[in-house]
C-alpha positions in Angstrom: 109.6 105.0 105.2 106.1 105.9 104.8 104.3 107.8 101.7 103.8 111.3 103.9 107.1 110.5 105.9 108.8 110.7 102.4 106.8 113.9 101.6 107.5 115.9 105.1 111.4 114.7 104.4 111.5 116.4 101.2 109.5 120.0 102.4 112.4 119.9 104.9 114.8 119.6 102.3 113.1 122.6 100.1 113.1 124.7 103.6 116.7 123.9 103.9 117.4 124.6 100.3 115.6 128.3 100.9 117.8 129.3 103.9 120.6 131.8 103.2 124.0 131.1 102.6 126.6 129.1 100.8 124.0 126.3 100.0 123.5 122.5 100.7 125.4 120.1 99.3 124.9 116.6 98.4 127.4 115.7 101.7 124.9 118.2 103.3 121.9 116.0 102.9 123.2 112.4 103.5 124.5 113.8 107.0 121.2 115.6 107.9 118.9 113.1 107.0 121.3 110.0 107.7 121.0 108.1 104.0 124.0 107.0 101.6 124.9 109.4 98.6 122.6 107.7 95.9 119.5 108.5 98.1 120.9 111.9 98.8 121.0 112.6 95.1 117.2 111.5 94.3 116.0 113.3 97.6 117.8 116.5 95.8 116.4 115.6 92.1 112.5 114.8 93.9 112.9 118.5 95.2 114.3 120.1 92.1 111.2 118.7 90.0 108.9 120.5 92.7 110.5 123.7 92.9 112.4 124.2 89.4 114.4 127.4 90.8 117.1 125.4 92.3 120.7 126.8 91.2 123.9 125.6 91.0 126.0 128.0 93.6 129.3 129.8 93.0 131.8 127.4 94.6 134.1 130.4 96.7 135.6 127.5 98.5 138.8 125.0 97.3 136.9 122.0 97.8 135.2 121.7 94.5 131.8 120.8 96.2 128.9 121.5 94.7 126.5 123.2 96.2 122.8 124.4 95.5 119.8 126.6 96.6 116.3 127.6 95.9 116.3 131.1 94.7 113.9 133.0 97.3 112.8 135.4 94.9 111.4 132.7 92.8 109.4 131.1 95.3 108.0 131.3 98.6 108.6 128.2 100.4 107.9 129.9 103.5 104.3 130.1 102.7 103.9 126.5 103.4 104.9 127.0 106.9 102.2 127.7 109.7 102.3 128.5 113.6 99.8 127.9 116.2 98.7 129.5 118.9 100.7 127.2 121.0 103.9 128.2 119.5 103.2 131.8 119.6 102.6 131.5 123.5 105.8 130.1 124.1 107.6 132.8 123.1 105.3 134.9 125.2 106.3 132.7 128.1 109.7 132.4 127.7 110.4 135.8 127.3 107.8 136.6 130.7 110.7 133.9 132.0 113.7 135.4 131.4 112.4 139.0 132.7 111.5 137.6 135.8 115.2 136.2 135.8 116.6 139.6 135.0 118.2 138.2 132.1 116.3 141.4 129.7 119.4 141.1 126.8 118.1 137.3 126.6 114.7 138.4 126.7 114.6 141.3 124.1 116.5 138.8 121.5 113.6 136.6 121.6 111.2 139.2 121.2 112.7 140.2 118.3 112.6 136.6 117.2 108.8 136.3 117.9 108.4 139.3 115.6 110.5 138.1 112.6 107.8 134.7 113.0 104.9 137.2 113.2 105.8 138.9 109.9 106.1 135.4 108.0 101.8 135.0 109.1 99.9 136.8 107.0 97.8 139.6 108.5 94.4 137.8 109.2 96.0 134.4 111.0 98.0 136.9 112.7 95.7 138.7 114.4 93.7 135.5 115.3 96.7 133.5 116.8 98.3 136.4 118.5 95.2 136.7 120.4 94.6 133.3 121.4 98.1 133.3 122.4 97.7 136.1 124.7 94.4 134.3 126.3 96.4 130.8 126.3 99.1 133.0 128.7 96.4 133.9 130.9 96.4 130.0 131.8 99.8 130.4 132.8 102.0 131.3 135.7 105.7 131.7 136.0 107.3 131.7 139.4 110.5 129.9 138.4 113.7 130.2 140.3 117.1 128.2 138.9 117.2 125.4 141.3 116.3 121.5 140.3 114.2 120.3 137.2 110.7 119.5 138.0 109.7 116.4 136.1 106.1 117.1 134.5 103.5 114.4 132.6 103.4 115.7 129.3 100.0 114.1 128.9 98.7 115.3 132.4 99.6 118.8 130.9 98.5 118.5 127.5 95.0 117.6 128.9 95.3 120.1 131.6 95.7 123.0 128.7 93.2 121.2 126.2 90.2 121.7 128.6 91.2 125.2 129.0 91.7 125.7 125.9 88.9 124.8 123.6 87.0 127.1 121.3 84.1 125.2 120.5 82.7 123.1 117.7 83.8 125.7 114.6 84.7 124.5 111.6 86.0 127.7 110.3 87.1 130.8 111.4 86.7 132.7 108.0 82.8 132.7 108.3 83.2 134.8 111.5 84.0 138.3 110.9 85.7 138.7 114.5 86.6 134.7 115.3 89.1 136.3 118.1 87.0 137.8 120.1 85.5 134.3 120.8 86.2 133.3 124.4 87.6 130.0 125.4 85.2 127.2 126.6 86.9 126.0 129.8 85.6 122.1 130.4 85.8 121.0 133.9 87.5 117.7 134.4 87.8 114.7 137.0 91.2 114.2 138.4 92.5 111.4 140.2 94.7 113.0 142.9 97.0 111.2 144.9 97.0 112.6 148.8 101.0 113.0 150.0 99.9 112.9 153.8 97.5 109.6 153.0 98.9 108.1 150.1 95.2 107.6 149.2 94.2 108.6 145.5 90.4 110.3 145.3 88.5 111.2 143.0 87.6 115.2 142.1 85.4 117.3 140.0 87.6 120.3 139.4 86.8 123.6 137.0 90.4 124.8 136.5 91.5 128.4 136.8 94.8 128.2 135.7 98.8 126.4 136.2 101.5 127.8 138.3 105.6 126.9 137.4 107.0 126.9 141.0 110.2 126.2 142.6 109.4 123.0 144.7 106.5 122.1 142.9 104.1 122.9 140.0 100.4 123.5 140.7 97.0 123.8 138.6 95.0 125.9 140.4 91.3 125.1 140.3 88.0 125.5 142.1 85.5 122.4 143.6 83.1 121.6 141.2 80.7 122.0 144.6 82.6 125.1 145.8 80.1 127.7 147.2 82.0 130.2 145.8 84.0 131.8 142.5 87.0 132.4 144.4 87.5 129.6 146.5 89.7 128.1 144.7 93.0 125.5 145.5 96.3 124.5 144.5 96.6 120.7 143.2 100.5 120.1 142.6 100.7 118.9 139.0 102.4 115.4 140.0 99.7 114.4 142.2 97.2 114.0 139.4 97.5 110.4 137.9 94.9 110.6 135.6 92.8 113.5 134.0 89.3 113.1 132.4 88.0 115.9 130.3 84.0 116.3 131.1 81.8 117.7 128.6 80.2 120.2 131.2 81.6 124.0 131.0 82.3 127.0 133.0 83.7 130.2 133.2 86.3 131.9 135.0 85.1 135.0 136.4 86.2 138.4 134.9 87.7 138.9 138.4 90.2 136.7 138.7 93.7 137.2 137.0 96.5 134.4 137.8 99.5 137.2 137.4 97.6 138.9 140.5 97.0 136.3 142.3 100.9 134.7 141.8 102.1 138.6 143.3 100.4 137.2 146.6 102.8 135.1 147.4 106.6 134.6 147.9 106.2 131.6 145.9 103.4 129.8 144.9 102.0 128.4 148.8 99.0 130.8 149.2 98.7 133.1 152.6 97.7 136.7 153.7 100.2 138.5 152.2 102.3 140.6 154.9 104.8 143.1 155.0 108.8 141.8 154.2 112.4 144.0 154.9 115.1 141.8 154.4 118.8 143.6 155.3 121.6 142.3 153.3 125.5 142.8 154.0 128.1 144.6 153.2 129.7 141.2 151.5 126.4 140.1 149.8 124.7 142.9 148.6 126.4 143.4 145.3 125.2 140.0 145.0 121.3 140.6 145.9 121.5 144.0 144.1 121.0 141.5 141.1 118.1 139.7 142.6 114.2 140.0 141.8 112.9 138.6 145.0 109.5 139.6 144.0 107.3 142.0 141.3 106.7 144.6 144.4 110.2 145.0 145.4 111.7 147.9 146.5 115.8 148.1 147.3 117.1 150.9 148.7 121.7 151.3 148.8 122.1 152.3 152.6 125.0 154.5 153.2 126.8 151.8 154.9 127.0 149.6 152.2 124.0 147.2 153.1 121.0 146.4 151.1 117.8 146.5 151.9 114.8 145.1 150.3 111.2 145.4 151.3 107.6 143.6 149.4 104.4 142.4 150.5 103.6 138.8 150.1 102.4 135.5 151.8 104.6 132.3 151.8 106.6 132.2 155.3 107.9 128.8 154.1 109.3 128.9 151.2 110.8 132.4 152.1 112.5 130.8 155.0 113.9 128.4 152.3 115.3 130.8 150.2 116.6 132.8 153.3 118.7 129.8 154.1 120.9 130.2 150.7 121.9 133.3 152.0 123.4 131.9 155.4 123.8 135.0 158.0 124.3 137.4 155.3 120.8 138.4 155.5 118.7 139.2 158.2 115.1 139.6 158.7 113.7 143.3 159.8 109.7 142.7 159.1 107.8 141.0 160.3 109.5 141.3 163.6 108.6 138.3 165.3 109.7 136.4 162.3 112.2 134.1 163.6 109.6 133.4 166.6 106.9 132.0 163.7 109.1 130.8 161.7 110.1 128.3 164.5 106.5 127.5 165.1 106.1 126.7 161.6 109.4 124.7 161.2 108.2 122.1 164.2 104.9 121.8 162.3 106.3 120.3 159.5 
């Protein structure tokens, strides 16, 4: 084992030590860290010669183990811990997550997580990473339904987020009275994207706008380097991209543009005019989609005769037709009323 493996072993240990209750014991340590009882015992005497508050616990049990912790009112172990951004945002999305899933018991209990981790930064880093946390969301879309697990390239992603996500050349924030009111500098990048219909892989100069989580697919949503326009921009799903090339040019998104707003559009994530939806649901199944978010505009109105009905505006025939489908014929379709006329037309075009 390395020098600094050793050393991030034995913080882990002090952390453990800190945490409340009936303390670790020497069994404790040689089953979380997997080494025989000799190396147990000078992992434990290493820590106790860093942090000298370590006591011998009150042994309430019959086993005659002993047991020990670091005293938290004699030190503050917790101040060698630090969060990022990163980690702050996903608790931000997790939580956006489970609303959207109308799980909101799930959803407060990590809230009140992410503000027992806010209260261990102090003020100053708080402030700073909350923020960028909160611009780092804006990069992010959640459309997720339960249904199969989309398998992403963690290193696609990672450089996906890291031209998005870069504040510039600063070597510290302290010499900037308001470092969090620095914007991001968004790099564009060169993607090579693999074409479904061709199988051919091109190559494209892309300013990114942003990611969308989707049911089928994931996108990143980003506009043509050559694109006349702000807001012509394009979905590029996620597993099409084989290889990502940050570019030291820059951009900027425009003010205009926010991703939650442009995600309401649509059913899913597949972008069209948004139109007018009604959906009637049984007697048999409306119980059932009573517990449903179909979509952030919904309205659901009880009907006397025990049906439900639900009514939004959104784009995405297809992947509404899809959904439709897990509801066999205990839903049907009020608006648009020729629905079942395009959705034919669309089903022979596929």
């Amino acid at each position: 084992m390395k020098n600094y493996d050793k050393a991030c072993t034995l913080l882990n240990l002090a952390l453990l030590l800190q945490e409340p209750g009936e303390g670790v014991s020497l069994d404790d340590i040689q089953e979380e860290y997997k080494v025989s009882r000799r190396t147990a015992e000078r992992m434990l005497n290493s820590v106790r010669e860093m942090f000298t508050h370590i006591e011998l616990m009150d042994n309430e049990r019959d086993d005659r183990i002993k047991r020990w912790r670091i005293r938290q009112r004699s030190v503050k172990t917790n101040s060698l811990i630090s969060f990022t951004s990163e980690e702050l945002a996903v608790f931000k999305t997790a939580i956006s997550a489970l609303k959207r899933q109308n799980k909101s018991d799930s959803a407060n209990i990590l809230r009140n997580v992410e503000a027992k981790v806010k209260h261990l930064i102090n003020e100053r880093d708080r402030h700073f990473i909350s923020s960028t946390a909160q611009e780092m969301m804006k990069l992010e879309g959640w459309a997720l339904r339960p249904g199969p697990e989309i398998v992403i390239d963690e290193e696609i992603l990672s450089k996906l987020m890291e031209a998005m996500q870069d504040r510039g050349p600063i070597l510290s924030r302290d010499a900037i009275p308001d470092f969090e009111a620095i914007p991001f500098i968004h790099h564009q990048i060169e993607v090579e994207y693999l074409s479904r219909s061709t199988g051919r892989v091109s190559r494209s100069k892309l300013m990114p706008y942003g990611i969308l989580y989707g049911e089928r697919d994931h996108y990143l949503l980003a506009r043509r380097s050559d694109a006349p326009s702000e807001e012509d921009v394009h979905l590029y799903i996620l597993n099409n991209i084989k290889n990502v090339e940050i570019l030291p040019d820059t951009y900027k998104i425009p003010k205009s543009f926010n991703l939650e707003e442009f995600a309401k559009r649509s059913f899913g994530v597949y972008q069209e005019e948004p139109f007018e939806v009604e959906w009637l649901f049984d007697k048999k199944k409306a119980p059932e989609a009573k517990n449903y978010i179909f979509h952030p505009t919904q309205e659901m109105t009880e009907n006397p005769d025990g049906t439900l009905t639900v009514k939004f505006k959104a784009g995405g025939m297809l992947e509404m037709d899809w959904h439709l489908y897990t509801w066999g014929n205990h839903v049907k379709v009020i608006k648009p009323e020729d629905w079942y006329e395009k959705i034919a037309e669309k089903r022979k075009s596929l």
